[in-house]
C-alpha positions in Angstrom: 0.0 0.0 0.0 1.3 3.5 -1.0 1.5 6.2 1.9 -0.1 9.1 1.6 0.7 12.6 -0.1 2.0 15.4 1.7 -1.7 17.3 0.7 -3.0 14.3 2.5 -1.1 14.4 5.3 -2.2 18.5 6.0 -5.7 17.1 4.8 -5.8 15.1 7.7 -4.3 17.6 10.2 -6.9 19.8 9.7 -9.7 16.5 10.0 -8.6 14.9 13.1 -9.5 17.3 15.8 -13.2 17.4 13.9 -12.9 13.8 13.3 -12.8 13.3 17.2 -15.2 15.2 17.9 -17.5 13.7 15.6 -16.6 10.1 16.5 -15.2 9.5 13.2 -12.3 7.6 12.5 -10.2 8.7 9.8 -7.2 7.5 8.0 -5.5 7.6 5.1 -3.2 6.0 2.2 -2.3 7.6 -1.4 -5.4 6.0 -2.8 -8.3 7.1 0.0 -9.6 8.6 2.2 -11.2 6.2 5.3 -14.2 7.4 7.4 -15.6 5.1 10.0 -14.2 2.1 7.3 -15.9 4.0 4.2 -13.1 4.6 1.8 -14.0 7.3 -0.4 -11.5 8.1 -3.8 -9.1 10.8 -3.0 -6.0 10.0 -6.0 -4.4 12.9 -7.3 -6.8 15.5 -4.7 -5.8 18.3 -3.0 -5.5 19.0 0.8 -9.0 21.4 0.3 -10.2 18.5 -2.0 -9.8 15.8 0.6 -11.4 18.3 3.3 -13.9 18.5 1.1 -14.8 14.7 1.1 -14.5 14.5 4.7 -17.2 17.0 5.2 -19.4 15.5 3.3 -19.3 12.3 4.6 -19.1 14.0 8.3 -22.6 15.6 6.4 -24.0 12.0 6.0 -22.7 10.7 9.6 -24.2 13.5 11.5 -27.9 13.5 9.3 -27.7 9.3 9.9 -27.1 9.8 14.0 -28.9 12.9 14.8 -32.8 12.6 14.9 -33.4 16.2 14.4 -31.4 16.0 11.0 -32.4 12.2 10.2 -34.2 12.3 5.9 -32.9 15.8 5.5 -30.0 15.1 3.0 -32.2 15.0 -0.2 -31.2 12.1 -2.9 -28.9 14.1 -5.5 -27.1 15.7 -2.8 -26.6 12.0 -1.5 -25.9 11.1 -4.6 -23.2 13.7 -4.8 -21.9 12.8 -1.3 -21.1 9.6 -2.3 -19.6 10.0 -5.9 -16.1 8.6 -4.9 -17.3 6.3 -1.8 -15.6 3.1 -3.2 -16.7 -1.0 -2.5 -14.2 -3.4 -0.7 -13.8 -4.9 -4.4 -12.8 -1.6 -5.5 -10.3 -1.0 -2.5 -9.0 -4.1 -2.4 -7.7 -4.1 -6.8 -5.9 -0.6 -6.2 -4.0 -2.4 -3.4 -3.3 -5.2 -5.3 -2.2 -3.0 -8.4 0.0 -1.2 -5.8 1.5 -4.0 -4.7 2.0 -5.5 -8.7 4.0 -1.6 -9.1 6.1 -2.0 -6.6 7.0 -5.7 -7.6 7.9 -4.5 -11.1 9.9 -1.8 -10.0 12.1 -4.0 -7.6 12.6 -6.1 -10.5 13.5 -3.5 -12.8 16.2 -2.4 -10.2 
């Protein structure tokens, strides 16, 4: 698994604190972003892009446990929430094509 980019790394600086708060736990490698297990795309985004996926899903977390908030989030802003959520299937190939880059690369050596 690639580590994460330096805009990921600030990303998640400025997450954390909000994160904890939240109860959400958050992580990160170079290909996603991890909330509460949810890995949502973040490839080639930049530290406000990767904010910017965090407060959405923080969006859907908050209107999922809160009554007062619970049906508010209307279907196409769902739908835009979760553009770049991605499946375990999903996850699971970019790790493996990782791991297949790195192989090559120490063969190439």
């Amino acid at each position: 698994m690639k580590p994460m980019t330096n805009d990921t790394r600030i990303a998640l600086e400025k997450i954390a604190p909000i994160a904890y708060e939240l109860g959400i736990e958050v992580r990160a490698d170079a290909h996603f972003l991890y909330c509460n297990g949810q890995a949502i795309g973040i490839g080639c985004n930049s530290a406000y892009a990767t904010v910017c996926e965090f407060i959405a899903y923080a969006m859907y977390h908050i209107s999922r446990r809160e009554y007062r908030f619970e049906g508010t989030i209307k279907r196409d802003l769902m739908a835009a929430i979760k553009r770049y959520w991605c499946d375990r299937n999903t996850v699971q190939k970019m790790h493996e094509l990782d791991e297949m880059e790195v192989s090559r690369n120490a063969v190439g050596d």
